[in-house]
C-alpha positions in Angstrom: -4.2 -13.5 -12.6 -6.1 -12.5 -9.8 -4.3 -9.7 -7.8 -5.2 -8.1 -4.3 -3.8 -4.2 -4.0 -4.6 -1.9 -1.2 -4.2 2.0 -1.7 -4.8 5.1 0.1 -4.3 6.1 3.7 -5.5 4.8 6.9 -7.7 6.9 9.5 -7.0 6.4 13.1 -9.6 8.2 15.1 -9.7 9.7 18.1 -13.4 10.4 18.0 -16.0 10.9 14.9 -14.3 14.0 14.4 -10.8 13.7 14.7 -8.3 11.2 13.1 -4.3 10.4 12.8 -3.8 9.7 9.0 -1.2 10.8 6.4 -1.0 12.6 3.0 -1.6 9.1 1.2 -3.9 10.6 -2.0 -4.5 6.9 -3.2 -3.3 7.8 -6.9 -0.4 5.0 -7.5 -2.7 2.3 -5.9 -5.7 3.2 -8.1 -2.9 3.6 -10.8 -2.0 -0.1 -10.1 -5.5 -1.3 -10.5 -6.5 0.4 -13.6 -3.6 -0.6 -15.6 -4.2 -4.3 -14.2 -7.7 -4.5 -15.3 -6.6 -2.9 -18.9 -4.2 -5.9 -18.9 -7.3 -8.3 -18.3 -6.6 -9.3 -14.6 -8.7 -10.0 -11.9 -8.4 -7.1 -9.6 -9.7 -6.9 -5.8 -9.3 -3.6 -4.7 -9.0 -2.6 -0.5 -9.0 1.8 -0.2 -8.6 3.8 2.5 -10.6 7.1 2.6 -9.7 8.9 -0.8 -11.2 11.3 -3.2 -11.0 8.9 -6.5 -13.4 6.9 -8.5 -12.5 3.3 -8.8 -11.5 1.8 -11.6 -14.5 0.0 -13.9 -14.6 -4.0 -13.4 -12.3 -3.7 -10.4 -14.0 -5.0 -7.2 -13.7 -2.3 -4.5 -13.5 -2.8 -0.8 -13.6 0.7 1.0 -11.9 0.8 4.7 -11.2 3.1 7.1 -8.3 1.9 9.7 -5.5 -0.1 9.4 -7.4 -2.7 11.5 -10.3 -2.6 8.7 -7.7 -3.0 6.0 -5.3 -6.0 7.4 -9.2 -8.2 7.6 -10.1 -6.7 4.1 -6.4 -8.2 3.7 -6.9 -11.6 4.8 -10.7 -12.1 3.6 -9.2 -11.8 -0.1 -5.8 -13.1 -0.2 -6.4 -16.8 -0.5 -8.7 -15.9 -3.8 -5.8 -14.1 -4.9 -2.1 -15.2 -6.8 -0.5 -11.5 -5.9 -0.9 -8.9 -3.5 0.6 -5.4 -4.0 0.7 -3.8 -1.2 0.4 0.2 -1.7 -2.0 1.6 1.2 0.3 4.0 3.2 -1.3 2.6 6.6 -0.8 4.2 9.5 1.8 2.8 12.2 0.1 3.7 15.5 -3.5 4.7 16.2 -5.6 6.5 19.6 -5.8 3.8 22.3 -9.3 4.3 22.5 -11.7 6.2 20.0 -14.4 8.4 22.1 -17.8 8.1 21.4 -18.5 11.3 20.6 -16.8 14.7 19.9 -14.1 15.3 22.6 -14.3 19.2 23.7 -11.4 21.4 23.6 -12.0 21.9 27.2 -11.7 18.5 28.3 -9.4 17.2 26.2 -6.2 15.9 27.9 -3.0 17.8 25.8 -1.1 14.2 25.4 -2.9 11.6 23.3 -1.7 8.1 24.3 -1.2 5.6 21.1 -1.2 2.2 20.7 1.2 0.1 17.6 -1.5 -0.9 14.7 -0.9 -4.3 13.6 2.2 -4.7 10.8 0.3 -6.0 7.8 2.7 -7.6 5.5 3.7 -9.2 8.8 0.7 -10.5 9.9 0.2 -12.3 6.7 3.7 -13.5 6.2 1.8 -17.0 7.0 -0.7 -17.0 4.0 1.9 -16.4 1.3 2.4 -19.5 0.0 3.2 -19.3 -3.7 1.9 -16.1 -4.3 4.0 -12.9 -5.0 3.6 -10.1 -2.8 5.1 -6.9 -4.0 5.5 -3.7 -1.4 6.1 -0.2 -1.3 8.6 2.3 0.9 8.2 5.3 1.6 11.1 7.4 2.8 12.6 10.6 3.4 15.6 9.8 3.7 18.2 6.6 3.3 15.9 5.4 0.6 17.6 1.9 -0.8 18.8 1.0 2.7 15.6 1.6 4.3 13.9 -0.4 1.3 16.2 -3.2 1.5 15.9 -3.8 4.5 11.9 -3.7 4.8 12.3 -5.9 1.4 14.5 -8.6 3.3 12.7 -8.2 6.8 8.7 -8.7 5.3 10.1 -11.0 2.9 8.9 -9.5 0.4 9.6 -10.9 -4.1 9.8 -7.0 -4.8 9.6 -3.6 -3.0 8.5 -0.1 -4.5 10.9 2.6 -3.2 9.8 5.9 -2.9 11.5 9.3 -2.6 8.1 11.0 -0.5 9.7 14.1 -0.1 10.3 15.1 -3.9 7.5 17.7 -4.7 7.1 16.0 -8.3 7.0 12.6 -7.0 5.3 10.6 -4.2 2.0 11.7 -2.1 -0.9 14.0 -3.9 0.4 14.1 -7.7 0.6 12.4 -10.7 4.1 11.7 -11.1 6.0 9.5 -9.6 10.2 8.5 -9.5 10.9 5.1 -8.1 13.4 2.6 -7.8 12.3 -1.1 -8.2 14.2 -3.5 -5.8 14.1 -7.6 -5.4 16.9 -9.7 -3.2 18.4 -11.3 -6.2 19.2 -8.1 -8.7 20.9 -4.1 -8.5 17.9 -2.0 -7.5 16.5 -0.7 -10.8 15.9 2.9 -11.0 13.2 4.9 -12.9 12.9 8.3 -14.2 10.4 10.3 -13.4 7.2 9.2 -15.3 2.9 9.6 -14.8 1.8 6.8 -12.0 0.2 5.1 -14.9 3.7 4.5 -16.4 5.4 3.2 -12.9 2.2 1.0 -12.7 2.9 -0.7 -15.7 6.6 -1.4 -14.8 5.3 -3.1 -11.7 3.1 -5.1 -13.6 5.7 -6.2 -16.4 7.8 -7.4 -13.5 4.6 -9.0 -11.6 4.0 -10.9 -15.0 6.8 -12.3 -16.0 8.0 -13.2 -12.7 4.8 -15.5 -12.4 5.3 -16.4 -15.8 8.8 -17.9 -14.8 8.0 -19.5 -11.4 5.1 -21.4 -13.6 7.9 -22.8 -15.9 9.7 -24.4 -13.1 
């Protein structure tokens, strides 16, 4: 299988200097690509800015905003039968990006922002056949806010993610999830090593393709 997954954060910048991001440390999405290549797929791998080597034999396709990663996105997907989707991309960005460093002096105090596009949305066209798995990150509300990005991106699973536990989520090598699709209860794992919630995802990813080639 050949499977597309983007990882880390997105930088929005206001000039060279200065950029709207988020704590997005990359870890689960290079998690996800390393146990993928260790289970012999094909693995095309789009990164935001982080501080981690990529995996060996995965092809890696560094970005920088969320702009850069939704044409990253749609270069690769039609090469690819999955997408997992676990960049934390930013939602809005500067509405324009100065040329060089802005002075604290003539800086105005209210930056105004412009939406980024929605990725998942954008290529809700090229799906086809292929699974697209994605993640959530909340505070708060966690299965209601992930079922309903799940049933609004029409998504085959979403990832959600409880980013406000200290030993799980953004910057650490833990993670507690809960797996949910729109036929089956939301499945809940303990807390394990990002390697370990990788490999979940995958044993879902593969036998769900396994069955849809059966039919």
């Amino acid at each position: 299988m050949h499977i597309l997954v983007t990882a880390g954060p997105t930088r929005e910048h206001l000039d060279p200097i200065r950029f709207i991001s988020n704590r997005s440390s990359g870890k689960m999405g290079y998690a996800i690509a390393q146990r993928a290549v260790a289970r012999n797929h094909r693995v095309t791998l789009v990164s935001g800015p982080v501080a981690l080597a990529a995996p060996e034999a995965v092809e890696l396709l560094p970005v920088v905003s969320a702009r850069d990663m939704l044409a990253a996105v749609e270069r690769c997907l039609p090469a690819c039968d999955a997408l997992i989707m676990c960049a934390a991309v930013a939602d809005w960005r500067p509405r324009e990006m100065a040329p060089g460093k802005l002075k604290k002096n003539t800086m105005q105090p209210v930056i105004e922002l412009v939406p980024n596009p929605d990725i998942l949305s954008t290529i809700a066209p090229l799906k086809g056949q292929r699974t697209f798995i994605g993640f959530a990150a909340e505070t708060d509300d966690l299965i209601a806010n992930a079922t309903d990005k799940l049933i609004r991106k029409g998504l085959d699973m979403i990832v959600a993610n409880d980013v406000s536990a200290a030993d799980a989520g953004f910057g650490v090598d833990t993670n507690r999830v809960s797996l949910l699709t729109p036929s089956a209860a939301p499945r809940h794992l303990p807390l394990m090593g990002k390697e370990e919630v990788a490999d979940a995802i995958l044993d879902w990813l593969e036998k769900t393709v396994a069955a849809n080639a059966r039919r």
